[in-house]
Structures are given as C-alpha cells and as structure tokens.
N, C-alpha and C positions, 0 to 999 in steps of 0.2 A: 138143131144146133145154131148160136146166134152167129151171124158172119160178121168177123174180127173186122176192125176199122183198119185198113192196109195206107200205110204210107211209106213217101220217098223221102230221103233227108238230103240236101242240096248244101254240101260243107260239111267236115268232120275236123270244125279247131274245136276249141274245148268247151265251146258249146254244143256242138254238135255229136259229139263225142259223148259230152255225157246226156245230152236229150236220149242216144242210143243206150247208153249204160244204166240208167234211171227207167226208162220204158223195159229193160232186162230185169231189173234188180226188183223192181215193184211192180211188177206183172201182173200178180192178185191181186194188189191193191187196188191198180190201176182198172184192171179188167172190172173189179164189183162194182165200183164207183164212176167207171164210164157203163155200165151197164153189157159189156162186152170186149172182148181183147183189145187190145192194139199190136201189129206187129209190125214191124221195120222189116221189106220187100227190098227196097231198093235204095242205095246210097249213091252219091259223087262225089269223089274228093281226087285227089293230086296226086295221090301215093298211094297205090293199093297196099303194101308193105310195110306201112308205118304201121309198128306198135300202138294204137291208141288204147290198150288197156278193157277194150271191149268184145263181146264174141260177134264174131262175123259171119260164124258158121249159119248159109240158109239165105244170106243176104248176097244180092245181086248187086255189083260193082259198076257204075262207068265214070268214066272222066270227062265226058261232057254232059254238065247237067242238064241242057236242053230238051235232051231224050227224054229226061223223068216226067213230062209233062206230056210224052205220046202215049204212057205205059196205059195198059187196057187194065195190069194188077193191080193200079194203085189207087186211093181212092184219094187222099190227101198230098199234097205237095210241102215239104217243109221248106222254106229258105234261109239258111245261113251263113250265104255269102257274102252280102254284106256288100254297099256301094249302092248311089241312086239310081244307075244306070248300068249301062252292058248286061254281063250272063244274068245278074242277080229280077233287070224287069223286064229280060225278056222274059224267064222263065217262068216269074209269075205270074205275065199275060198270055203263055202259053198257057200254061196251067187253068186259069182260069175261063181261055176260050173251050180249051175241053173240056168244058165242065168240070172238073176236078178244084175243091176246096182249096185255101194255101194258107198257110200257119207261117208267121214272118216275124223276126226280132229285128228287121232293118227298120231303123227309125228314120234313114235317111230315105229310103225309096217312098215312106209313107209320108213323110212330111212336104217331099214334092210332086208327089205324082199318086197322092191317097184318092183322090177325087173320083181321076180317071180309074182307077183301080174298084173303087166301089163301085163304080156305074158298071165295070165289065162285070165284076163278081155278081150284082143285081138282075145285068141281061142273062147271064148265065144259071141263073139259081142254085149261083153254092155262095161260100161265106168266105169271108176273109180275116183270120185272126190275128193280132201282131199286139196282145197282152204284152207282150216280152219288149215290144220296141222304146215303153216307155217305161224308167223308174224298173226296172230288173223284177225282181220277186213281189215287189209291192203292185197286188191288185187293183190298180188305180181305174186302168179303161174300162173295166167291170163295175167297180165304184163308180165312178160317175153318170156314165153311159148310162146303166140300169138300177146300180140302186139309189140314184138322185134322182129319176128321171122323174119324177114329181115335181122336183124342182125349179123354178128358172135362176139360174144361175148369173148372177153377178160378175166375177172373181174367180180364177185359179191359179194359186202363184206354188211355187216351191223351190227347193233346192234339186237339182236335177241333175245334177253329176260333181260323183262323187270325188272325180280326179281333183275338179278346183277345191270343191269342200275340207280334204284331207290340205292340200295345201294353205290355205287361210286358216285352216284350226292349226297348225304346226309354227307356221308363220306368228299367227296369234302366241301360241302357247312356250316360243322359244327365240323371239324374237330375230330368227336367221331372215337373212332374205331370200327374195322372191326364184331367183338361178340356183341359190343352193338346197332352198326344200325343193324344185321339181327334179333336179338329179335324184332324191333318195325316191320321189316317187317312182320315177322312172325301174331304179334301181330293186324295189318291191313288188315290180309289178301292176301300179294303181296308174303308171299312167304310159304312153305308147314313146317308142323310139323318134315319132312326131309326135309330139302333142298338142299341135293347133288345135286339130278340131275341138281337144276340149277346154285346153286354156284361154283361147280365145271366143268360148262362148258357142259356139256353132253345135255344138253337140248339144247343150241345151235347147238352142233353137229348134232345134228337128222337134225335140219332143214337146218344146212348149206351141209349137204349132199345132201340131196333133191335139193335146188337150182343148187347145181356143179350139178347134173343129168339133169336139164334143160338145164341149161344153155350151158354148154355142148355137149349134145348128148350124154352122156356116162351112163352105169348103176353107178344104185347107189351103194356107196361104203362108209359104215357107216367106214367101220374097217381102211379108210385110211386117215380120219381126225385126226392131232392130235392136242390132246384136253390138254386146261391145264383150271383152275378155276380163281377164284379172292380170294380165301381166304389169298395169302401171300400176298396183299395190304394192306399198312398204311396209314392212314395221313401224314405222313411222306412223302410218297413219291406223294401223291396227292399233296403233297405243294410246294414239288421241280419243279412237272411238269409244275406248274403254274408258276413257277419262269425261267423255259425255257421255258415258250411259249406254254405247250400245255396241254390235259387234256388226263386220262385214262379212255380207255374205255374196256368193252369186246367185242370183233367183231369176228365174222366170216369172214375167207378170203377164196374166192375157185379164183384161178387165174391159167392162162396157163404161164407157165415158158418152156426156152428153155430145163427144163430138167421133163420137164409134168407137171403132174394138181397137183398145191399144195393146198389142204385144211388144214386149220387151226384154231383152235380155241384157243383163247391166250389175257389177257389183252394188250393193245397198247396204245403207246403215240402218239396223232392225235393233230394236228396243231388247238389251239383257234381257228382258224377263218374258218377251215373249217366245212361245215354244218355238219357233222357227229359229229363234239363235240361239239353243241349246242342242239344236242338232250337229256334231261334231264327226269331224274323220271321215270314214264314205262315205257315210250314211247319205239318201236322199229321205226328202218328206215332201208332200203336197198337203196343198191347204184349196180346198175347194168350199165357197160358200153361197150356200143355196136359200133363198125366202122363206122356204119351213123350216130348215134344218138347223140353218145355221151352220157355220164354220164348221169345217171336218178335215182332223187331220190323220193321214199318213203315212207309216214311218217306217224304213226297212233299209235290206243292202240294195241300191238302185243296180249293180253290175256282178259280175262275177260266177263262171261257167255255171253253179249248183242255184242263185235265185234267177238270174235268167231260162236257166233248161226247167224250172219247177212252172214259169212263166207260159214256157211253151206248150208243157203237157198239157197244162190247165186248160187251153185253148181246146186242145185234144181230143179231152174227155168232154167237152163241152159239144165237141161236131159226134162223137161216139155216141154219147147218148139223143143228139139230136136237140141241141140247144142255141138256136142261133140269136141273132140279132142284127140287124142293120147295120154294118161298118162302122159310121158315127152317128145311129141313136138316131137318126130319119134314114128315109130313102134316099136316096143320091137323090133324086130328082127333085127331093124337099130340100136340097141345103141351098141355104141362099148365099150368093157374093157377099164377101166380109167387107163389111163396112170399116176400112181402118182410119185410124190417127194417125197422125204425123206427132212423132216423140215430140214435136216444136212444140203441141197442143198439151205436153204433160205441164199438170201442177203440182208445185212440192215446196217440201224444203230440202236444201240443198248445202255440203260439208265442199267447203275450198279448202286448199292447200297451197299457196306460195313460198315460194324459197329465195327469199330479199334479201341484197345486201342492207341490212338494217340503216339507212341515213334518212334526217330528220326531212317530214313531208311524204315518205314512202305513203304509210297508210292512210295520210289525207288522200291524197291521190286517187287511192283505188276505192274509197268509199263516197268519194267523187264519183268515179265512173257507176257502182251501184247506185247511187243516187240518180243519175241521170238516165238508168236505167228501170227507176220505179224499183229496183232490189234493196228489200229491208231487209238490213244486218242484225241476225240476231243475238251474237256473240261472238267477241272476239278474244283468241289466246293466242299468247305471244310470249317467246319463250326469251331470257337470258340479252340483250341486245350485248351484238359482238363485231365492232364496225369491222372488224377483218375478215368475216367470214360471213358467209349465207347463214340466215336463220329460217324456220317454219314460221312461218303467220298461219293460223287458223280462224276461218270464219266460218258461221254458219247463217243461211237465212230464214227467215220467216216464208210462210207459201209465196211462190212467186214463179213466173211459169221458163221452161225450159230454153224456149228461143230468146227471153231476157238476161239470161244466165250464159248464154254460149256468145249475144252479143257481147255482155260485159267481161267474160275472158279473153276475146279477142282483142280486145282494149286492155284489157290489163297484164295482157305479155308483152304490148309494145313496151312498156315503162322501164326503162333502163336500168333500173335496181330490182327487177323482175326476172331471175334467172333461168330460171326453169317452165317449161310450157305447166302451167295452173292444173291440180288435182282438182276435178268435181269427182264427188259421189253424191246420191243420190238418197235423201232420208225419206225410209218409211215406215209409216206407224203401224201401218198392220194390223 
C-alpha cells in the first residue's frame, strides 16, 4: 500500500478551512492525481470549537503552531498564518530544519525572507511551495518558473490585487469616489477592515517581488520595489484617461533596463485596447514576456478562500507525487544580487494633473518650468476657464525620464495659482 502524503495545516481562517475541506471533499481525485492520499494529521488554530464547516474527526489539534514542525507524523508543514515574521517564520524555519517540506500562501514572508528560506529548504533537501502566495488560483509561479524556463525573460508586469482593481473599475464605471467605493468594498468583503496593505500598494509589492526573483534569477529584493498606492485617484482623472485613450490601472512592473532590474509598483495609464485594461473587478492577470515565446497572458481570481486553497493543494499533489523544483527556477546558490534602478532612471511618458485658479500667465509658467526641464509637452486640455474657482489643467508628455518630471512638480506647486500638490501618473504602452 502507497504511504499517504501526511500534513500539518498551521491556521484554520477560510483558507485553511477550506484547504481542509477540499483535501475531504476530493479525496479521489486528489489521491489519483497525486499518485497517493493526502491526509490532514495535524492542525493549529485558536479555537478548537469553532464550527468551521469541516470534519475534524482523526485530526490532532494544537494551539501553538510551532510544535507541528517537531511532529515525527507529518511529512508536509502548511502555513497559513500569515505575517513576515513571528509564529508564521519561525514555523517554517522550523519546519524546514527538520527536514519537513512547507506549502505557504504568505506572500509576505516570501517576498522578504524567500532567499533565506530557499537556501534552508536546499540545505535540508525538501521543497518549498507558496503557488498560492502570488495571484490566488492563477498558476503563475508554475508558469513561469517552468514552463518559460526556456526563456530569458525581459518583462513581468500585471494587476496583482484585486482589492485596488475592483475599486478603479467602480470608480471608472460610476464615477463615485475614491472613500466611498472602498467602504462598499470593505463592506463585500474584497477588502480588510485596514486596507493599506493593499491600497497602498504593498500587497502587490510582496508578490511583484517574488515574480522579479523568478523571473530573473536573482534574490528577492522586497526593499527594492518602489511602491506608491491608488488612494490619490479621482474620477476625475479616470475620465480624462478615457478621453485619451486609456484606462488606470495598478500594476506591478519588474523589467531589465539598461541600467538594471526596475520594479515598480504605481498606478498607470494602459492603452483601452490592450488586454491588461480590459481586466476588471478582482480579477488579476500577469503578462510575462519571454524571447521565444512571446508575451503570455494570465487571467483568474487573484484571492479568495476556493482559488487560493486549489493554489495550495496544487503544491500538494506536486511534493505527493514527487515533483519538485528549485524555489525560484535556480539553486539558491545560483541567484545572483539584483541589480536594481532607481525609479529616477525610469523613461516614459507621463499624464499631470493641476488644479489652478485659471488667471492669465498660469500655463506659460508651468510650461516654462518643463522647458527648463528638457520636458516635452505633448498635449494640453483644459477645461471651461472660471476665474472664481479652480480648474483641471491636463498635460501629458512626450518620453522624458522620471527625476525631470519630479523636479518640474516641485516647481510647479510653488506657483501661486497651483492649488493642489500636481497628479502624475505614469503612461505605458505595453
């Protein structure tokens, strides 16, 4: 008889919950296709008593997860607690000095501490999975990792969460603003009782880190994304974009530039028509583009307990049957230091937004200061002049690079009919 693949699941919210209820429910499935069982030995969670809707019968309870990483039953450690630090790495440096594999959906522990993580997993000769941490049900670290790897990779950019996504498609699609669609999100569930981490960007960073570390060959390098949010978007400027052609999104960019790896995380203006600004609501997609391949995109629910836990199993069945791969597609020992940019060295074209008390000389002024900054304007709109009130001036310019752009808005909020600190976003073609 084949010996069942034994694991511990480390958190029982509703991911974990139903990684246990889905490993019950598709048993068969799950057993033909990993080439032998799977069973759940041992859990941790908070509340032995809580109804979670799953059978427990058989399964070993504690509340400090650390122990699941001493058990002699278990062959796999799962973690789903979630945090870059405390119980969540100690457990899976536990775990993996005992030789025991670890299956992980924290995209934070991976984005900062992936490196060291693969090296222990390498010294130790077991694996480390965390499909789940990036992009939910969408197969992406499989994707690229192995079925690019023929590839040398350029470019991975995508929409990476779906809390900001659902809000700029709403925003877009109903003109409210920015406080009042994230309350409905809040209120649906799509987004957390805090929602920094993902309106401000940083939840995309964890995982467009990780990607640049695939993609690449390089360690990961949380601290060299930089990261900006969506909360300075209006309708306002969601309506200009449509009036040029394009829509706002927030994307992760990780790309090789002649002056190294630039990751970035930053709302952008992307082209109507290309497939990245037809992605709407939570959806994420990834756009990876390889020298044979070509552009490849994507596209699925990046969160939510059912393509997350299908994330996890999939790891699963993959150490069950005995299918591994190297962390990030080399050996730890092969990834080399990431050669980053400074955002200052990005080139583009770039969408301003000022809010002037319209009197005559304003816009000589400020096209003055792009002059003197070598920034070519490539179009100007300008709405209704109303000397009693602030108007939108809209600009856009021709390629021109970012530290010329950040000097000329520093200059151009001193100007006294300059009200409001200057909207950039960032155009790209894609």
């Amino acid at each position: 008889m084949v010996k069942p693949l034994s694991i511990a699941v480390a958190g029982l919210g509703t991911v974990g919950a139903e990684t246990v209820r889905v490993l019950q429910s598709h048993a068969d499935l799950i057993a033909e296709r990993a080439g032998r069982p799977i069973v759940v030995t041992a859990v941790s969670a908070r509340d032995p008593a809580l109804d979670r809707g799953i059978d427990m019968s058989g399964i070993d309870w504690t509340v400090d997860a650390k122990t699941l990483a001493e058990r002699g039953d278990v062959d796999v450690v799962v973690e789903l607690i979630g945090g870059s630090d405390g119980i969540a790495r100690e457990l899976v440096s536990r775990a993996l000095a005992n030789g025991k594999s670890v299956v992980t959906a924290n995209k934070a522990l991976v984005a900062h501490h992936g490196s060291e993580l693969a090296k222990a997993a390498e010294t130790a000769g077991v694996a480390l999975g965390y499909e789940s941490a990036v992009a939910g049900g969408i197969p992406i670290i499989k994707s690229i990792r192995e079925g690019l790897a023929a590839n040398r990779l350029q470019r991975v950019y995508g929409i990476l969460n779906g809390t900001c996504n659902y809000i700029l498609t709403v925003m877009r699609e109903t003109g409210r603003a920015f406080d009042d669609v994230l309350r409905d999100a809040q209120e649906l569930g799509y987004a957390e009782a805090d929602p920094s981490f993902d309106i401000d960007g940083v939840d995309a960073a964890h995982k467009l880190a990780i990607l640049a570390a695939i993609a690449f060959g390089r360690e990961v390098d949380f601290d060299a994304v930089h990261v900006e949010g969506i909360r300075h978007i209006s309708p306002i400027d969601l309506e200009y974009a449509e009036q040029l052609g394009y829509r706002i999104k927030l994307l992760g960019i990780a790309e090789i530039s002649d002056v190294g790896i630039q990751q970035r995380v930053h709302p952008c203006m992307v082209p109507v028509a290309t497939p990245i600004a037809q992605v709407e609501g939570v959806f994420n997609a990834v756009v990876a583009e390889g020298d044979s391949v070509g552009p490849t995109l994507s596209y699925g629910r990046g969160a939510g307990a059912g393509p997350t836990a299908s994330a996890v199993i999939a790891d699963l069945i993959d150490l069950a049957a005995g299918r591994t791969a190297p962390v990030f597609g080399l050996p730890a020992s092969r990834l080399a230091k990431a050669e980053t940019a400074s955002i200052d060295k990005l080139e583009g074209m770039y969408y301003i937004r000022l809010m002037v008390i319209d009197r005559p000389g304003v816009l000589a002024d400020v096209t003055a200061i792009f002059r003197d900054h070598n920034v070519s304007v490539e179009a100007i709109l300008q709405r209704a002049r109303d000397p009693d009130e602030a108007v939108p001036v809209v600009l856009t310019t021709h390629d021109t690079s970012e530290a010329a752009m950040r000097q000329s808005l520093a200059e151009i909020q001193r100007i006294e009919a300059v009200i409001e600190e200057p909207r950039m976003i960032r155009i790209e073609s894609l």
